[in-house]
C-alpha positions in Angstrom: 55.1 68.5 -6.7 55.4 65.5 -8.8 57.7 64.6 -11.0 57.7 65.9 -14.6 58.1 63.2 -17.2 59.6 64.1 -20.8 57.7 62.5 -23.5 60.1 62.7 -26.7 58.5 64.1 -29.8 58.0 62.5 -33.0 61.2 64.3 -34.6 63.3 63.5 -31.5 62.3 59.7 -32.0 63.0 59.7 -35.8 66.6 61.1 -35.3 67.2 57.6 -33.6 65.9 55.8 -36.9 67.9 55.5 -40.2 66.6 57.9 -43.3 64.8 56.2 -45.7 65.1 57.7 -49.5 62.6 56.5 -51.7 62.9 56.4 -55.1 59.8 56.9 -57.2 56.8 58.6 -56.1 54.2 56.9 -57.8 50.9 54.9 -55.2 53.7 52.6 -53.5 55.8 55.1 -53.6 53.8 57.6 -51.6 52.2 55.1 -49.5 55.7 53.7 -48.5 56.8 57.0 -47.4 53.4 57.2 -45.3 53.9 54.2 -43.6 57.1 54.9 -42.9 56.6 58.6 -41.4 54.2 56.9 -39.2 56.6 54.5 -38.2 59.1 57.3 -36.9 61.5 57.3 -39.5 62.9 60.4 -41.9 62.0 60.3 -45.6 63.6 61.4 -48.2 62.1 61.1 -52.1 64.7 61.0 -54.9 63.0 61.9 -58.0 63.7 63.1 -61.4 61.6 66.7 -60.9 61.9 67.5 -57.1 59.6 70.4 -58.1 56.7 68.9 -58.0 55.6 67.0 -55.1 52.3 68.3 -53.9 51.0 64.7 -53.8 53.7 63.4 -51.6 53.8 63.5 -47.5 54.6 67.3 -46.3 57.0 65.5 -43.7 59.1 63.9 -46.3 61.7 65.9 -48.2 62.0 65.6 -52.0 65.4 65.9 -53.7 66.9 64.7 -56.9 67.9 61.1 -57.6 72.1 61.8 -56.7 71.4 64.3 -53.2 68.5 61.6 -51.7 70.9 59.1 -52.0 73.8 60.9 -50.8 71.8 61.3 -47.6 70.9 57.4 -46.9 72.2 54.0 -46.7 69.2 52.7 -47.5 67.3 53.3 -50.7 63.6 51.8 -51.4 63.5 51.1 -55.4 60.1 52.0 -55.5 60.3 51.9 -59.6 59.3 49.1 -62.4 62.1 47.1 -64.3 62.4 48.8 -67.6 63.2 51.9 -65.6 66.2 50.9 -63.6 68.6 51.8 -66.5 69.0 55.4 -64.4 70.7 53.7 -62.0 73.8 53.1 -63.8 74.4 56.6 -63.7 74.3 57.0 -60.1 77.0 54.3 -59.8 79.3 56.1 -57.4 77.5 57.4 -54.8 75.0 53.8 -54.5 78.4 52.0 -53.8 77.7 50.1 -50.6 74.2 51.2 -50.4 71.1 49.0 -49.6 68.7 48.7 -52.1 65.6 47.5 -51.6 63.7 45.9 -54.6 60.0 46.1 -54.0 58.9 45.6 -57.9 56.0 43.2 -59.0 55.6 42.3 -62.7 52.7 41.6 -64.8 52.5 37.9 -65.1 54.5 35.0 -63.9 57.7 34.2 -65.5 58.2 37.3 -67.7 61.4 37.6 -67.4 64.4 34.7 -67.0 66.1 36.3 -64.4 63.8 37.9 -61.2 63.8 42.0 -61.3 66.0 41.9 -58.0 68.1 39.7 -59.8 68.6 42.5 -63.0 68.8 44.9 -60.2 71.8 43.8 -59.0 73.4 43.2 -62.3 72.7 46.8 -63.0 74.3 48.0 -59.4 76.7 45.3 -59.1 78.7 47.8 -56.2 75.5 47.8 -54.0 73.6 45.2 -51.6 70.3 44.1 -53.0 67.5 43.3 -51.0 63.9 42.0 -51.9 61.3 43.3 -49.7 58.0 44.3 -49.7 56.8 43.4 -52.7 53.7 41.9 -51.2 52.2 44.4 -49.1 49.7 46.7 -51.4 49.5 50.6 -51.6 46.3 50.5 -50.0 46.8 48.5 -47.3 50.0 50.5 -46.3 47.7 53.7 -46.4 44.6 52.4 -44.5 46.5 50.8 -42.1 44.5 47.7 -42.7 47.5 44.9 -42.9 45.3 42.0 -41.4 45.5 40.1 -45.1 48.8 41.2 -46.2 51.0 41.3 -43.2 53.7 38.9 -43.8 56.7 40.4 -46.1 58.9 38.4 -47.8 62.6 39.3 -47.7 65.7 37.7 -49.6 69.3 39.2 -50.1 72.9 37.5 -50.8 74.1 40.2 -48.2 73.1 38.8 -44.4 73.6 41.8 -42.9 71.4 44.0 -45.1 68.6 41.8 -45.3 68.7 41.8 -41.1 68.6 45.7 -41.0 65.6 45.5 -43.8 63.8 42.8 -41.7 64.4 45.1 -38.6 63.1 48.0 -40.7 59.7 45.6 -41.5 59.3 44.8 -38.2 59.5 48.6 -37.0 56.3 48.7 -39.8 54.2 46.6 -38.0 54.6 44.3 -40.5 56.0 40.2 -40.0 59.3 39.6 -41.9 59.9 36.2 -43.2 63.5 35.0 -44.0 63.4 33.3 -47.4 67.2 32.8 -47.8 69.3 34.2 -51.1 68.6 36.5 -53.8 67.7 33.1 -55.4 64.2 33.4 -53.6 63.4 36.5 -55.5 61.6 35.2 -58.4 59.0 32.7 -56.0 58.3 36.0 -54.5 57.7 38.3 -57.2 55.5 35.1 -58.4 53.8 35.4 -55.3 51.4 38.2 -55.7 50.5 37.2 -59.1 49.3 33.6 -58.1 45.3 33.7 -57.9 44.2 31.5 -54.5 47.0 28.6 -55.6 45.8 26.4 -53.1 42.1 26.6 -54.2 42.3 25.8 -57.8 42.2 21.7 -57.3 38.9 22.1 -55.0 37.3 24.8 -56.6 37.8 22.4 -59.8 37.2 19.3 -58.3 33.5 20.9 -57.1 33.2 22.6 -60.4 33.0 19.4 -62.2 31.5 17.0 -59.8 28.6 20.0 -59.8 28.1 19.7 -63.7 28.3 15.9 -63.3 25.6 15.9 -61.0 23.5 18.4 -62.9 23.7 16.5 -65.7 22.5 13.4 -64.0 19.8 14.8 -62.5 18.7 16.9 -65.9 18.6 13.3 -68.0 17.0 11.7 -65.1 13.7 14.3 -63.7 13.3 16.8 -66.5 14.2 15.1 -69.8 13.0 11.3 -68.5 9.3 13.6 -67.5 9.2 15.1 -71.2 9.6 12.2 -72.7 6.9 11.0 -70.7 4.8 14.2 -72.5 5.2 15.6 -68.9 6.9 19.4 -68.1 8.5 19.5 -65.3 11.1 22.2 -66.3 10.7 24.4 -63.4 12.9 21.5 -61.6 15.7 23.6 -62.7 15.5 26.1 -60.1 15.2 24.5 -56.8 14.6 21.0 -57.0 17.6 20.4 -59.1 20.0 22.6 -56.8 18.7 21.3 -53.9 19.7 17.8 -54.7 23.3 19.2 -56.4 24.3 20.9 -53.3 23.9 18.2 -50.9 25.5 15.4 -53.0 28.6 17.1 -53.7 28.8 18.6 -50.2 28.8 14.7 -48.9 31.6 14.1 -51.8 33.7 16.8 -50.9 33.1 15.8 -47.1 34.3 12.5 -48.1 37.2 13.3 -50.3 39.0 15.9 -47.6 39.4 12.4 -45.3 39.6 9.7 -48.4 43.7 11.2 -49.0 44.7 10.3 -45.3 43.4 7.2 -45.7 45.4 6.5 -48.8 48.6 7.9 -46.8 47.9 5.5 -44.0 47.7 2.4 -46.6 51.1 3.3 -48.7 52.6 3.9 -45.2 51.0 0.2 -44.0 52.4 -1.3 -47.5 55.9 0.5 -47.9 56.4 0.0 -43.8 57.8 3.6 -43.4 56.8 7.0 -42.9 60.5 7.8 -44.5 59.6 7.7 -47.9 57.5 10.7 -49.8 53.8 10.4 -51.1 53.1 10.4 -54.8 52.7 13.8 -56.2 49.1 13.9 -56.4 48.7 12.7 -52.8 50.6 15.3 -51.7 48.6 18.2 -53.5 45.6 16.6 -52.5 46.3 16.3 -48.9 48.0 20.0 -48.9 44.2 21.3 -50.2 41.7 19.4 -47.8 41.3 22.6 -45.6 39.9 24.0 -48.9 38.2 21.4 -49.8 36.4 21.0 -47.1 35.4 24.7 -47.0 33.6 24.6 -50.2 32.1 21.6 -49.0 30.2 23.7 -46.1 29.6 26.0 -48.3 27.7 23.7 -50.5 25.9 22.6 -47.0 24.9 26.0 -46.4 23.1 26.6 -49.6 21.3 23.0 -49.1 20.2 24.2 -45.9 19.0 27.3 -46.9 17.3 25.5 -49.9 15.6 23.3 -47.8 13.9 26.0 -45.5 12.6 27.3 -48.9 10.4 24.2 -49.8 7.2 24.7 -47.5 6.6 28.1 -49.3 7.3 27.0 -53.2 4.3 26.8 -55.1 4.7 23.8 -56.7 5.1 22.3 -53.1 1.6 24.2 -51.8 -0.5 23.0 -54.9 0.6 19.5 -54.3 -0.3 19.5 -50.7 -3.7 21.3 -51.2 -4.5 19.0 -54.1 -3.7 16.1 -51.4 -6.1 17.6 -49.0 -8.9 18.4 -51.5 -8.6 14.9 -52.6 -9.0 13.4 -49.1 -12.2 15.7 -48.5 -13.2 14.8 -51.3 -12.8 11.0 -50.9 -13.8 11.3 -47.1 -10.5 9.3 -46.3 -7.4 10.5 -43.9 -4.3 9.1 -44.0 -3.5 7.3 -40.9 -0.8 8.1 -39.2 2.9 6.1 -39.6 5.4 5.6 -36.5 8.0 4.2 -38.6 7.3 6.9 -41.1 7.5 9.5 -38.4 10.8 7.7 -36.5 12.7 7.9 -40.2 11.8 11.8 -40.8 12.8 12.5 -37.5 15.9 10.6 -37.7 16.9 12.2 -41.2 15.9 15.8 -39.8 18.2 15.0 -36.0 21.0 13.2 -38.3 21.3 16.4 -40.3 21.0 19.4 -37.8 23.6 17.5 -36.2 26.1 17.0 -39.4 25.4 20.8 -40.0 26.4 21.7 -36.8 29.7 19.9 -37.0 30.7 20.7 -40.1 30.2 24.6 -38.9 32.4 23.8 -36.2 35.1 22.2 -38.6 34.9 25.4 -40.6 35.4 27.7 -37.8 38.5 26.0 -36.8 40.1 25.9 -39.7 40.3 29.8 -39.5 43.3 30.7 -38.4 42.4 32.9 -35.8 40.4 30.1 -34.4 43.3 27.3 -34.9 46.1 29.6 -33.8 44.2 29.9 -30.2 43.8 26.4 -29.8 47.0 23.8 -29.3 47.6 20.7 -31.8 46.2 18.1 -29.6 42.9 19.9 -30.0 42.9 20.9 -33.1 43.8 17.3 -34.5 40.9 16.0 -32.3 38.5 18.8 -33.9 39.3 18.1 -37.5 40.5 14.2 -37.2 37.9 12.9 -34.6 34.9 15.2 -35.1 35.7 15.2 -38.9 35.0 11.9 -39.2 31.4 12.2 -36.6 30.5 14.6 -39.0 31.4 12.4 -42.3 29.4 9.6 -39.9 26.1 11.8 -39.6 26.1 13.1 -42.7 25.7 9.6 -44.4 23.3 8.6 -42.1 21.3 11.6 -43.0 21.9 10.2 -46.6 20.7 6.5 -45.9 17.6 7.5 -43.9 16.8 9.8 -46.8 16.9 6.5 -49.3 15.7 4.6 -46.2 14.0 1.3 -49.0 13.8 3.2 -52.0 16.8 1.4 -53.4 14.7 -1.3 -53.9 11.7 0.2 -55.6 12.5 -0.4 -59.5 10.2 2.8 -60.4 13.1 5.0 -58.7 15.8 3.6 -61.4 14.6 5.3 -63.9 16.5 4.4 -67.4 18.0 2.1 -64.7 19.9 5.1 -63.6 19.9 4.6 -59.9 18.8 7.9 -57.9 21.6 10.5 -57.5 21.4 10.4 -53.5 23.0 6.5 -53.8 25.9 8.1 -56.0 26.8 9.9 -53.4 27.0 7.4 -50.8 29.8 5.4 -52.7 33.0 7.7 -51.7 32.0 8.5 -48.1 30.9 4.8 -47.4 34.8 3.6 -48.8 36.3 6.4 -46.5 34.5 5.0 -43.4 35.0 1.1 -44.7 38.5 1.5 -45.1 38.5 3.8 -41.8 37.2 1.1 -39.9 39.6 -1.3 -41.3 42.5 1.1 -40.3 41.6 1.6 -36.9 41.2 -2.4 -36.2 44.0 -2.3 -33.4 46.3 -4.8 -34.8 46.6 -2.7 -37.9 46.6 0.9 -35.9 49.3 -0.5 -33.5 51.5 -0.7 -36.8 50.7 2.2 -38.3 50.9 4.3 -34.8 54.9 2.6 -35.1 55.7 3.4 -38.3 54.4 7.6 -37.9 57.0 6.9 -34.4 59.8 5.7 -36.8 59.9 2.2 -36.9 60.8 0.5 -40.2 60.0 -3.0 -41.8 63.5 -3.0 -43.3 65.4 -3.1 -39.8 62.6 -3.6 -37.4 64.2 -0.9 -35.6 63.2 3.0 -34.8 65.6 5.7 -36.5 66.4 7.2 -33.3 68.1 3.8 -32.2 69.8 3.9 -35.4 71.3 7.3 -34.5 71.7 6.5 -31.3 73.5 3.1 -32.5 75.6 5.2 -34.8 76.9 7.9 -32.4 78.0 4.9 -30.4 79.6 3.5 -32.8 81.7 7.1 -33.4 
């Protein structure tokens, strides 16, 4: 006979959890006390008609606002702002209670003081904690936490915000400590921020796009009418097609051109002790972005670029070549150098492609969390820069001698593929300067602590200093 082995029961595993009493049974609400059924602990809704709950779990029990939190030390204020003023009533029996503030507001900086903030004001005799706020309704119900699984949590009372982060945990979810009850308005500002971090690069490819657009407008379709000359259907393909690439190449180039700049004010101040300029630091905070919408701008060149065989405007020009050489009775000879540079430009960018796809799949962070920093600084640092290499040289092989044919300046605008050669051909000049290893060596001691000022490494000033003591 073998031995029986008790499994405990959902109910006998809940009684070793704390009850929960949630007040407000509105979508967070409910899905709150969902989650948290499923998590194994007791629920308890405090609301103003305990009557009618047909919409909440069947698991949980609904009572009024005074007997729900008579029953738990810990009360979820599932609830807006402008309704807390109920909970001056219920002054006695929340003294010593945890409440957790999981309130959003409409739009950053509507109040002066953050809603935990007011919360404890209004419950002065009670431990506030901030929690939760940034999880959604439906991805507590689905179960489908992958985006939103890191919660926030802030309170003035240590103890309380441990058990909270506990109860997180015991969610499924990842707690962050963010410190005091100070922290409360960044995260209520959280959820209401629209990507932050993408705004500068979705900007900076915004405008660079219409700069290019224009450029290319004023130089193939309006330069052609004024030639009495239509070539309006430009717009569609050939336009994009030469948009795409150019500001995928600047983009490319300006997600490097920032460490660059670092390396320089580190080379002229002669420390690494001493903070970037403002705009350095944003910049160099969004180059993952950046460089995102750069390959996404590469993408849409490529696929443009499979598209030309089968335009129409491409098939009438090659048929009209061919009808003209029967005509004529003359073929076109064929040209090794001719055939060496479209090769070239074709191998220089399959290659470029393929590097930049595999900068963009390690910069997700399931990719980059699997891999250690040594590899990932050699992915995005030394294949960054082949791929910044290739791509120009599929750029220059493309002009190949056409810089010097004055029919290509036309309204001595030079062609768009040379303006965007400039910033990647500074990156890789100044690159090359950087890495010349006279210079290197320096910079490689001032990123290990060494400073101009004493010619000496902080650490041997600490260690100098404990000495000393």
């Amino acid at each position: 006979m073998g031995t029986k082995v008790m499994i405990p029961l959902c109910s006998d595993f809940s009684e070793k959890r704390d009850k929960i009493c949630i007040f407000g049974t509105g979508d967070f609400g409910r899905s709150l006390g969902y989650k948290f059924l499923q998590s194994g602990y007791s629920v308890i809704f405090g609301s103003r008609n305990p009557g009618e709950s047909s919409l909440l779990p069947r698991a949980a029990e609904v009572l009024s606002h005074t007997e729900a939190a008579q029953k738990c030390s810990v009360i979820i204020v599932a609830v807006h702002r402008e309704h807390y003023g109920f909970l001056k009533e219920l002054g006695d029996v929340l003294q010593g209670k945890i409440l957790v503030d999981v309130s959003n507001n409409l739009k950053i900086n509507q109040y002066p003081d953050s809603n935990a903030e007011y919360l404890a004001q209004v419950v002065p005799m009670a431990s506030v904690v901030k929690a939760l706020n940034t999880v959604s309704a439906w991805a507590l119900q689905s179960g489908n936490l992958d985006a939103s699984r890191q919660v926030f949590v802030c309170s003035d009372d240590n103890k309380a915000k441990q058990q909270i982060m506990d109860m997180v945990r015991a969610m499924g979810l990842t707690p962050q400590d963010k410190g005091s009850l100070v922290a409360a308005k960044e995260i209520e500002d959280y959820p209401l921020q629209l990507f932050p971090m993408w705004r500068l690069p979705v900007s900076t490819c915004a405008g660079l796009t219409v700069l290019v657009f224009l450029y290319c407008v004023i130089g193939d379709i309006i330069y052609n009418a004024v030639k009495d000359k239509d070539v309006s259907y430009y717009l569609m393909v050939t336009i994009a097609n030469r948009i795409f690439p150019v500001v995928s190449l600047m983009l490319l180039a300006l997600c490097y051109l920032p460490g660059v700049f670092a390396a320089i004010i580190q080379l002229y101040r002669g420390t690494k002790y001493s903070r970037f300029p403002d705009w350095l630091d944003r910049w160099m905070l969004c180059r993952k972005q950046l460089g995102l919408v750069a390959l996404s701008y590469a993408f849409l060149h490529a696929i443009y670029t499979l598209v030309i065989p089968i335009r129409y405007s491409v098939r009438h020009r090659t048929e009209m070549f061919i009808i003209n050489q029967i005509k004529q009775n003359t073929t076109r000879a064929f040209e090794k150098p001719l055939a060496w540079r479209s090769d070239t430009y074709l191998a220089l960018g399959i290659l470029g492609f393929f590097f930049y796809i595999v900068l963009g799949i390690t910069s997700l962070p399931s990719v980059s969390n699997a891999v250690n920093w040594r590899e990932f600084r050699f992915v995005q640092s030394k294949l960054g820069y082949l791929t910044l290499v290739l791509c120009t040289g599929h750029a220059m092989v493309f002009g190949w001698n056409r810089f010097l044919l004055l029919e290509r300046y036309k309204w001595y605008m030079p062609p768009v593929y040379m303006l965007a050669l400039v910033i990647p051909c500074i990156v890789l000049i100044l690159k090359l300067m950087l890495v010349i290893p006279c210079i290197d060596t320096k910079i490689t001691k001032i990123r290990q602590g060494w400073e101009r000022s004493s010619g000496k490494t902080s650490e041997t000033k600490l260690k100098t200093c404990s000495v000393a003591l």
